[in-house]
N, C-alpha and C positions, 0 to 999 in steps of 0.2 A: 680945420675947424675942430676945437673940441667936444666930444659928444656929450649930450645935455641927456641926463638923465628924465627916465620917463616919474614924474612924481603920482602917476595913477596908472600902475599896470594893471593886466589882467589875473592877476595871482600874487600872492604874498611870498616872496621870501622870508625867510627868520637867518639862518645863521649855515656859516660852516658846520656840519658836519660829521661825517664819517668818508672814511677814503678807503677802498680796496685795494689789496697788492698782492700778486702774485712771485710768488717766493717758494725756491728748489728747495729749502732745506725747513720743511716746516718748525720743526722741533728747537733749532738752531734760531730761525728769526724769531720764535715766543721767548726763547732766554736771551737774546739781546733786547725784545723791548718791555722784558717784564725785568729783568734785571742789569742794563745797564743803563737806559732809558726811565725809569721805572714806573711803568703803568699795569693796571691793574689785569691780571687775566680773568673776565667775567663768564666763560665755558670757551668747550674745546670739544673737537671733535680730530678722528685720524685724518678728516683730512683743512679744518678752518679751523682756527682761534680767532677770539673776538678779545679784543681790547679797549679798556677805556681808561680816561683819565682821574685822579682821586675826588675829583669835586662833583663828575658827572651822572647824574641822575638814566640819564639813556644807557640802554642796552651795553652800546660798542661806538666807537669812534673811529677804531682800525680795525683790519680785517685781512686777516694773513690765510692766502689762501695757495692751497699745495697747490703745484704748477710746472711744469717743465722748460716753460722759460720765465725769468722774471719779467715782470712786466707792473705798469698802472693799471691794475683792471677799471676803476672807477670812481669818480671824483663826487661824495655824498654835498648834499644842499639839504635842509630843514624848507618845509613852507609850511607855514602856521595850520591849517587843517585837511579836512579830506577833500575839501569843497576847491582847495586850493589844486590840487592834484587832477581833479577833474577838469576846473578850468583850463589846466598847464596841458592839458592834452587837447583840449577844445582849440587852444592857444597855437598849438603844434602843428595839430592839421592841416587847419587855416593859410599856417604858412608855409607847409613844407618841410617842417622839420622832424627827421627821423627819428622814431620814437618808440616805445613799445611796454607794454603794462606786463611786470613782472612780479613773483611772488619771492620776497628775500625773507629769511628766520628773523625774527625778534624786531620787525618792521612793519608797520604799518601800512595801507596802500603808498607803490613804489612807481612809479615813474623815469626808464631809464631814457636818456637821449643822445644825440651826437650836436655839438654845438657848431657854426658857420663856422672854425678854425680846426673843427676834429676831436676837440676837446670830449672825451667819453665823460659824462657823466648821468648822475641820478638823481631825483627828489621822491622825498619821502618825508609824509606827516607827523608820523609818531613810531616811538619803538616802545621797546616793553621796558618798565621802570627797574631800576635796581635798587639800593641802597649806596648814598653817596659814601665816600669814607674821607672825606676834608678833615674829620677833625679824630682820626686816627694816626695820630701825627708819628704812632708806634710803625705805621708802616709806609712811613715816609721813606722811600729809598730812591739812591740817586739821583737824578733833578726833579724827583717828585710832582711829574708834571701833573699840572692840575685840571686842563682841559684842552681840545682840539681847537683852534684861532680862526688856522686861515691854512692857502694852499698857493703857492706861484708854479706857471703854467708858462713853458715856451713856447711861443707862437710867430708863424713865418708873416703874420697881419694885426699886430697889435689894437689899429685903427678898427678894425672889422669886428674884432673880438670885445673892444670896449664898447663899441655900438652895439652890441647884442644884448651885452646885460648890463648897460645903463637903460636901454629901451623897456627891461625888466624888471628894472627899478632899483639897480643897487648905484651907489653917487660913488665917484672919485674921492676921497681922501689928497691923492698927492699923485703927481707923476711925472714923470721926467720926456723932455721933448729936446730936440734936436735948437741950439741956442737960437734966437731972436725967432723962433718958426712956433708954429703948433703941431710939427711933425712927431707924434708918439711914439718912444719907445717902449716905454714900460707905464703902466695903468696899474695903482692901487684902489683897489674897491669894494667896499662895505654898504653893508645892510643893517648890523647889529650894532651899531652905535661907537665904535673905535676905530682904528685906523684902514685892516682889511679883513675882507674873508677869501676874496680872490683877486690877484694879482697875476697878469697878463707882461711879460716881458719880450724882448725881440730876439730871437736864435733859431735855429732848426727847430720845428716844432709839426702838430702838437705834441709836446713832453710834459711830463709833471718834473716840474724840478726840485719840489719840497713841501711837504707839508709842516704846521708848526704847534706844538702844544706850548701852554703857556704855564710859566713857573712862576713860583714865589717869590723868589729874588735872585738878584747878583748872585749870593753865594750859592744857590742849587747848581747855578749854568758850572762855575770852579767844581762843584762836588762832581758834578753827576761827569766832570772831563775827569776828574780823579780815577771813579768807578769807573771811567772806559779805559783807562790806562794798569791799574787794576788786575779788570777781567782781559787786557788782554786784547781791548781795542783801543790804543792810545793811537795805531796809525790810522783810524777811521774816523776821526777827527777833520771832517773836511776844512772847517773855515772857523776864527775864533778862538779864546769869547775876545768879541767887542763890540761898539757900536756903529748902530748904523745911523745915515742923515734921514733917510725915510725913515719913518716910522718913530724915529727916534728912540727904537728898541735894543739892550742887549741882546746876544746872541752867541749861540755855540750851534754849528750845524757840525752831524754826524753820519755814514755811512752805515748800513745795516750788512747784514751777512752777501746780499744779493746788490749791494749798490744801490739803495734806494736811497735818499736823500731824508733826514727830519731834523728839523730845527726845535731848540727850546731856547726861549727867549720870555723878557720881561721888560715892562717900561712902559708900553705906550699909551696912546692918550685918548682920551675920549673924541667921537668926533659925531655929536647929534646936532647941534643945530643948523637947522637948513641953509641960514644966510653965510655961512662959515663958506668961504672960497678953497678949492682944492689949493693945497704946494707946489710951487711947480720949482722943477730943479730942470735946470740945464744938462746936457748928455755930457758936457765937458768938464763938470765940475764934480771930483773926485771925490768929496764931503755924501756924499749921497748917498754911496758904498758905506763909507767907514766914516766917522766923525774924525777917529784914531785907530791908528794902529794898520795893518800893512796890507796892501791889497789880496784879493782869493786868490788862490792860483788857478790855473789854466783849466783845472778838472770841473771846479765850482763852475766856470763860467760856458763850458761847452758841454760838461756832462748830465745826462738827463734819464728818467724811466721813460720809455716808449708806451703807447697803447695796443692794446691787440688790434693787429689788421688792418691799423689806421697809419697808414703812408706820411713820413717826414718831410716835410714842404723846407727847403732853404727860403732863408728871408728875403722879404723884401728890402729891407733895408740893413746894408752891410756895416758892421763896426770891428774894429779891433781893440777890444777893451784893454787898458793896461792890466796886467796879470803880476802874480807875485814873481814869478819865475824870469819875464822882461821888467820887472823893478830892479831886483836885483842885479841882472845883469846889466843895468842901468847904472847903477849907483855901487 
């Protein structure tokens, strides 16, 4: 059965966003994503950089923090005020969910948690303002991305994880299930009125397997693959550019110094009104990945950042997806 979103939680979400990463080479992942990525460095410190995208008002969206192994330190969520943070802790107790009140730089009251799949993440009401730079179109560079979207998350319980935070209020957009069944693989889900902010898919997990800012058009996703080829990273080019059936968005995903996963992509579609039915796509039907153009290879589809000290569960539900690497040797 598909899970029904709760339409009166006890706390407000708003949006995707900021994400944490742990990264060996500080200096190294600020010049890949201030200049082959191009987002903006808002301060820096020996040992965090805070990054944000050119339209964003908030502090930081990314957060590169020195580290000795890489890793996802933490998956950021927006909930609309402080009142919201308080309740999200009242909310936690109640249920058992691991949780704890932390103090982060250019943040707001912060609320960090573990979600029923392991998922590390945080909420937080407000950061400190900056000045947006949207119409500094002088320092547009590379895919000029313009804000933080969404994030997709591998998980060995798709089911369990889409029931946590529909029951929290965020709805399905689209999702794909195992043909003629309501067996979930993958759950797209949103709050802010498009297509996701968080995206729950089936594999060894909990893993973060990408997070995505969003760009101006088709031709940023071509530049900003220029500018990695360029500087130097044309084989960090995981997947792309092309389209996808979910979402119905372009895309170009890319590897960071450390393997971490970020997508930039544009296209997709508004998704507010209530009576609008989620997509549903069949696990067999190949359109879902890619509209056009050739399937990811083997790396997209199994490789992943880990969390600190949070144990890789194999899935419940087994697949072998077709991969670029068995296309070819197909065809």
């Amino acid at each position: 059965m598909l899970p029904v979103t709760n339409p009166h939680p006890e706390f407000q979400i708003t949006r995707a966003s900021h994400v944490s990463l742990g990264v060996t080479d500080l200096e190294r992942s600020r010049d890949f994503y201030r200049d082959v990525i191009g987002l903006v460095v808002t301060a820096e410190t020996d040992d965090v950089v805070y990054l944000r995208g050119l339209e964003e008002a908030a502090h930081h969206s990314l957060v590169l923090e020195r580290a000795d192994v890489a890793q996802a330190h933490r998956i950021g969520l927006r909930v609309r005020t402080d009142e919201d943070i308080f309740a999200a802790e009242r909310f936690f107790t109640a249920a058992g969910i691991e949780h704890q009140r932390v103090e982060r730089d250019y943040q707001g009251p912060t609320l960090q948690f573990r979600d029923p799949v392991g998922t590390l993440m945080e909420f937080t009401s407000s950061m400190d303002v900056v000045d947006r730079k949207m119409q500094r179109y002088n320092e547009f560079v590379a895919g000029a991305p313009q804000r933080l979207d969404h994030y997709q998350v591998v998980t060995y319980d798709v089911q369990r994880a889409t029931e946590f935070w529909t029951g929290l209020g965020m709805r399905m957009s689209e999702y794909t299930a195992k043909d003629g069944t309501d067996e979930l693989w993958g759950s797209w889900m949103e709050v802010k009125g498009n297509t996701h902010d968080l995206v729950f898919t089936n594999g060894r997990g909990p893993r973060l397997h990408h997070f995505a800012f969003a760009v101006p058009d088709g031709a940023s996703l071509l530049h900003a693959a220029d500018v990695a080829g360029a500087l130097g990273f044309g084989d960090e080019i995981d997947r792309g550019p092309g389209r996808h059936g979910i979402s119905n968005a372009l895309f170009l995903y890319l590897r960071d110094p450390d393997q971490h996963r970020v997508e930039l992509f544009n296209t997709h579609y508004q998704f507010i009104d209530l009576e609008t039915p989620p997509i549903r796509w069949d696990i067999s039907n190949p359109r879902r990945a890619q509209l056009w153009g050739m399937p990811a290879s083997h790396r997209w589809f199994f490789e992943a950042s880990e969390f600190p000290a949070e144990p890789v569960r194999d899935p419940l539900l087994q697949a072998s997806p077709e991969t670029l690497e068995t296309y070819l040797g197909l065809h």
